[in-house]
C-alpha positions in Angstrom: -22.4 -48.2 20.2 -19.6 -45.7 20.4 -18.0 -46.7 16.6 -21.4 -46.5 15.2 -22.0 -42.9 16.2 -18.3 -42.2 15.3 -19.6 -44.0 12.1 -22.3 -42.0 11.4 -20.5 -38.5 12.3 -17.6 -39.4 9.8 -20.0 -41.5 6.9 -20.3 -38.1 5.4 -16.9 -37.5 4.9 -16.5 -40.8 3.2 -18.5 -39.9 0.5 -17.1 -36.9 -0.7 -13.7 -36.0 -1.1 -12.3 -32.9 0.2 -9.6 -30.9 -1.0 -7.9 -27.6 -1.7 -6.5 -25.8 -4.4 -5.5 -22.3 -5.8 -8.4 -20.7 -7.7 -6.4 -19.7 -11.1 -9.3 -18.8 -13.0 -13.1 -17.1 -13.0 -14.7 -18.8 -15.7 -18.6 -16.5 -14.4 -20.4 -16.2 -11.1 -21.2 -20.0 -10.5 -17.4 -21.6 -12.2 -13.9 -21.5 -10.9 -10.9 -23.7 -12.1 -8.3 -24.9 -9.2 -5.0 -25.9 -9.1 -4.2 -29.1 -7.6 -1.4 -30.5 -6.3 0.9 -31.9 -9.4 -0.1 -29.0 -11.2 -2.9 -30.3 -12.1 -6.2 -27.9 -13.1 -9.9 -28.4 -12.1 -13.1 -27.0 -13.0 -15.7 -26.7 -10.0 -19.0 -25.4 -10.6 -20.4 -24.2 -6.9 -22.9 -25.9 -5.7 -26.2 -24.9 -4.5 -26.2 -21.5 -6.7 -27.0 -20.1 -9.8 -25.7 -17.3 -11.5 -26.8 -14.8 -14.0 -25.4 -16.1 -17.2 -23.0 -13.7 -19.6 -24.8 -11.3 -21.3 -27.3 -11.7 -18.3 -27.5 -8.1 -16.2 -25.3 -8.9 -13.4 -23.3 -11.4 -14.9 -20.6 -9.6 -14.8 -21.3 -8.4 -11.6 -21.5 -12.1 -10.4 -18.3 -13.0 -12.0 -16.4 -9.5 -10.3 -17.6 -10.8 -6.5 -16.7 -14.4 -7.2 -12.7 -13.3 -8.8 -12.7 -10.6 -5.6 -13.8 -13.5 -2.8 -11.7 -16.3 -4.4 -9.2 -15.6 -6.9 -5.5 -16.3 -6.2 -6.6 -18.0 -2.9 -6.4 -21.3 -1.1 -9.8 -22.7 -1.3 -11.1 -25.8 0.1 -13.9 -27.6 -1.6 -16.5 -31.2 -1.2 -16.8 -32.4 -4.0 -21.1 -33.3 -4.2 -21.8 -34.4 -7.5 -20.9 -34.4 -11.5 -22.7 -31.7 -14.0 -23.3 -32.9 -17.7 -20.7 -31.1 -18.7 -18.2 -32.9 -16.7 -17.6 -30.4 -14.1 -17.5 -31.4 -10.6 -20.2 -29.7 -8.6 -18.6 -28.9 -5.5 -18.9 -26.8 -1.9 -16.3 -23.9 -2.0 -15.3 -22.6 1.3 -12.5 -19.7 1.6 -11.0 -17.2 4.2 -12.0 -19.4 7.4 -15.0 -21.2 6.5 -16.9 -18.8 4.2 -19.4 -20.7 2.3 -18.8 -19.1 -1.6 -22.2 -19.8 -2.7 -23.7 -18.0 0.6 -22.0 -15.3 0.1 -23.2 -14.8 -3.8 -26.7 -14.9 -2.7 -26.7 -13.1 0.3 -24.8 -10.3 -2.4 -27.9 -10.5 -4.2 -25.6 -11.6 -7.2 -27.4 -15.4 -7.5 -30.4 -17.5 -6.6 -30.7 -20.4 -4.7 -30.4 -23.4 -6.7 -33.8 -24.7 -5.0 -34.1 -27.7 -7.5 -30.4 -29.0 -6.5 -30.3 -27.9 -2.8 -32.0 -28.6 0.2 -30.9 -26.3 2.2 -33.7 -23.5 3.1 -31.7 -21.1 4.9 -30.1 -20.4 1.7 -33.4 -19.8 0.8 -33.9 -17.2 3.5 -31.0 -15.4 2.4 -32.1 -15.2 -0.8 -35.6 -13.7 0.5 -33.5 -11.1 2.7 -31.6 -10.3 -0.7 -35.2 -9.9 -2.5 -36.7 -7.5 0.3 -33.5 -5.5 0.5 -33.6 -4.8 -3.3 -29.7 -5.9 -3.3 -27.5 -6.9 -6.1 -29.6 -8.4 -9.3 -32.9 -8.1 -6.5 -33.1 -4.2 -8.3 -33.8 -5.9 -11.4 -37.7 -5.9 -11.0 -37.8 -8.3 -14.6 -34.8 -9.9 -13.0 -34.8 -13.7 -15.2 -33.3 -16.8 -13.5 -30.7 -18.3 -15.2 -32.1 -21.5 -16.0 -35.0 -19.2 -17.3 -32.8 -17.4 -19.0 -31.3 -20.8 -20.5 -34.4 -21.9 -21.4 -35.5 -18.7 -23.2 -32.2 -19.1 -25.1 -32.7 -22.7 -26.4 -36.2 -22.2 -27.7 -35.0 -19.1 -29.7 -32.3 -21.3 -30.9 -34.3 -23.9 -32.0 -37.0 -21.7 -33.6 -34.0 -20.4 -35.9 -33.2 -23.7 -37.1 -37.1 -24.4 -38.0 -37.3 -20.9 -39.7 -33.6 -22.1 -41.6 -34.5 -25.9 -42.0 -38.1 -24.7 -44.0 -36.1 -21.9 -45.7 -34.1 -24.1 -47.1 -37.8 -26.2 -48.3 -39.2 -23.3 -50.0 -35.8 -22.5 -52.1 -35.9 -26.3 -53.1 -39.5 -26.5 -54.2 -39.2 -23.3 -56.1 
């Protein structure tokens, strides 16, 4: 009975790796790159958070808090999951246990990545962040990202309709 709590406590662990590196680079709010041991570089995007894009208000803002938390430091990250990009989606943890993407919401300077989290006291901290009007909270038209995303691809896309029956009319003419 005693291994299969043990078993249970550690399971976790099992499935995702740990590790640390030195953050090297601020790609935005949301992406770091790491370097390993053997030199070797790696992208994380954090985990359970969602920054305002570039050219989104606060983006910059996002990406200045995220460079002043973590760059040049030892982090430790879990690795959770893959993106579709081929960045590893991972749990950033710095100076003693801070949690990165906590600390980015609770700064008002991301939302809670409800869809990929299930962690609801992110979620408070993110309504705290709303109330006090902090960070991108002052932004009364603030846009989520993956809003902002979206708004972006289907602007995209009308252009290459409007280009594709351009290119229609000057042939039939």
């Amino acid at each position: 009975m005693k291994r299969l709590i043990l078993g249970c406590l550690f399971f976790p662990l099992l499935i995702f790796s740990q590790t640390s590196g030195r953050v090297i680079k601020i790609s935005d709010g949301d992406t770091i790159t790491v370097l390993l041991k053997g030199n070797q570089q790696k992208k994380l995007r954090l985990a359970e958070v969602d920054c305002p894009e570039k050219g989104q208000p606060f983006g910059k803002n996002a990406k200045q808090f995220t460079s002043d938390q973590v760059f040049g430091k030892t982090i430790t990250f879990i690795e959770t999951d893959t993106d579709r990009y081929g960045r590893s989606i991972a749990k950033v943890y710095y100076d003693n246990g801070r949690y990165l993407s906590k600390e980015l919401i609770k700064a008002g300077l991301g939302w809670w990545y409800f869809s990929y989290s299930k962690d609801a006291s992110l979620g408070k901290l993110q309504e705290n962040a709303q109330r006090g009007k902090v960070g991108l909270w002052q932004d009364v038209h603030a846009v989520a990202p993956w809003d902002f995303r979206k708004m972006k691809r289907e602007l995209r896309n009308k252009k290459d309709e409007v280009a594709k029956n351009e290119v229609k009319v000057k042939g039939a003419a």
